[in-house]
SEDO-102238 format. One line per 10 residues: for each residue x, y, z of C-alpha. Coordinates in steps of 0.05 Angstrom, whole numbers. Example, Ala and Ser with C-alpha at 12.3 -4.5 7.8 and 13.67 -1.06 7.14 Angstrom:
// residues 2
246,-90,156 ~ 273,-21,143
//
This chain:
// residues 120
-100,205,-420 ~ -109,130,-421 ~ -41,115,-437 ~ -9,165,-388 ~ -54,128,-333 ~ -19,60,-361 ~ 47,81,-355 ~ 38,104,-280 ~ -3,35,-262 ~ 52,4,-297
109,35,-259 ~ 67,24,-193 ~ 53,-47,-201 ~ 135,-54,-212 ~ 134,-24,-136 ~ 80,-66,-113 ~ 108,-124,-138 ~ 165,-118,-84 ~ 112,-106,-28 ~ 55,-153,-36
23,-194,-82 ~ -46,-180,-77 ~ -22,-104,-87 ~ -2,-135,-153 ~ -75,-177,-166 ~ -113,-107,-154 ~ -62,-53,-199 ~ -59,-129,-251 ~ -139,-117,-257 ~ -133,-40,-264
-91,-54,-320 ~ -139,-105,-349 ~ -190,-54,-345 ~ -149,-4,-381 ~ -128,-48,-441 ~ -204,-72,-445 ~ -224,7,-450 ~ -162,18,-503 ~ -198,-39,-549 ~ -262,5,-549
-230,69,-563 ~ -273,91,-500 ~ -236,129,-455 ~ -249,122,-373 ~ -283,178,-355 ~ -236,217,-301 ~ -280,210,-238 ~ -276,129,-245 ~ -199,124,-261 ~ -187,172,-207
-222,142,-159 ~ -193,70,-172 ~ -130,91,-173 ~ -138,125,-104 ~ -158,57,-69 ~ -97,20,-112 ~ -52,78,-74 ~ -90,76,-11 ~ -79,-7,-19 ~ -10,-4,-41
0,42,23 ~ -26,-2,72 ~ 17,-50,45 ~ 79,-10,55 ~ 55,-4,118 ~ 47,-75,138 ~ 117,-96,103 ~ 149,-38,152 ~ 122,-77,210 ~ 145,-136,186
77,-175,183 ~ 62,-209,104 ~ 1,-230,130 ~ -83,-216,92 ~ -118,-172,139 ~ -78,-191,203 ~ -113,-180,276 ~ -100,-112,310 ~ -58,-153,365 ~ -7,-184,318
5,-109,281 ~ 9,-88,359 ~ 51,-133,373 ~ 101,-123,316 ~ 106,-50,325 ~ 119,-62,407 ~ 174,-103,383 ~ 206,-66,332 ~ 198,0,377 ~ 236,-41,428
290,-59,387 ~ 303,18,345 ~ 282,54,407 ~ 320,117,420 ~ 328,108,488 ~ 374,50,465 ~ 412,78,418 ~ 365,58,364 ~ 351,104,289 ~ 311,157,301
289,161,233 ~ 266,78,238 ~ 226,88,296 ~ 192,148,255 ~ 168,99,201 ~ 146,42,247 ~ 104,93,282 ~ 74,120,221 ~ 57,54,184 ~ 23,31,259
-10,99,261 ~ -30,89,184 ~ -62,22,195 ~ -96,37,256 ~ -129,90,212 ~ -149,55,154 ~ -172,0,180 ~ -212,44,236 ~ -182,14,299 ~ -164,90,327
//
């Protein structure tokens, strides 16, 4: 089971590594955790691996998120997301013979973010 859960961190930190680099600190100390737990020939019981990884994928989501709005910044202030996904709705708009599919994704990373980090 440990090892199974090492190969998937290891394939998402790959992706993370693209996105964001403190996406890459958090699935780097997962990892650290699991090779720590290996040595002991303890395995993580299911309810604590499951829940860590579900914040590393909620994290690595957000992250997404911010990188489809084009803003790299730590914890950025709800008028500087706004902001970005004003513009970029602007510019892929529809109504200006924009990608349908684009302004799909810049509403659903704004709509994510606003969720998660409990500005709706």
């Amino acid at each position: 089971e440990t090892s199974a859960l090492r190969e998937i961190l290891q394939t998402m930190l790959i992706q993370a590594q693209a996105v964001r680099s403190g996406t890459v600190l958090l699935f780097e100390d997962l990892l650290s955790q699991i090779n720590r737990l290996e040595k002991k020939q303890k395995p993580l019981p299911e309810e604590d691996w499951q829940g860590e990884l579900r914040t590393a994928e909620r994290q690595r989501d957000l992250s997404l998120a911010y990188a489809v709005l084009g803003v790299f910044e730590d914890e950025p202030a709800r008028e500087t997301v706004k902001k970005a996904r004003n513009d970029l709705a602007r510019k892929f708009h529809t109504d200006l013979g924009g990608d349908e599919t684009k302004i799909k994704q810049i509403n659903a990373a704004y709509e994510l973010i606003e969720r998660v980090r409990g500005w709706k």
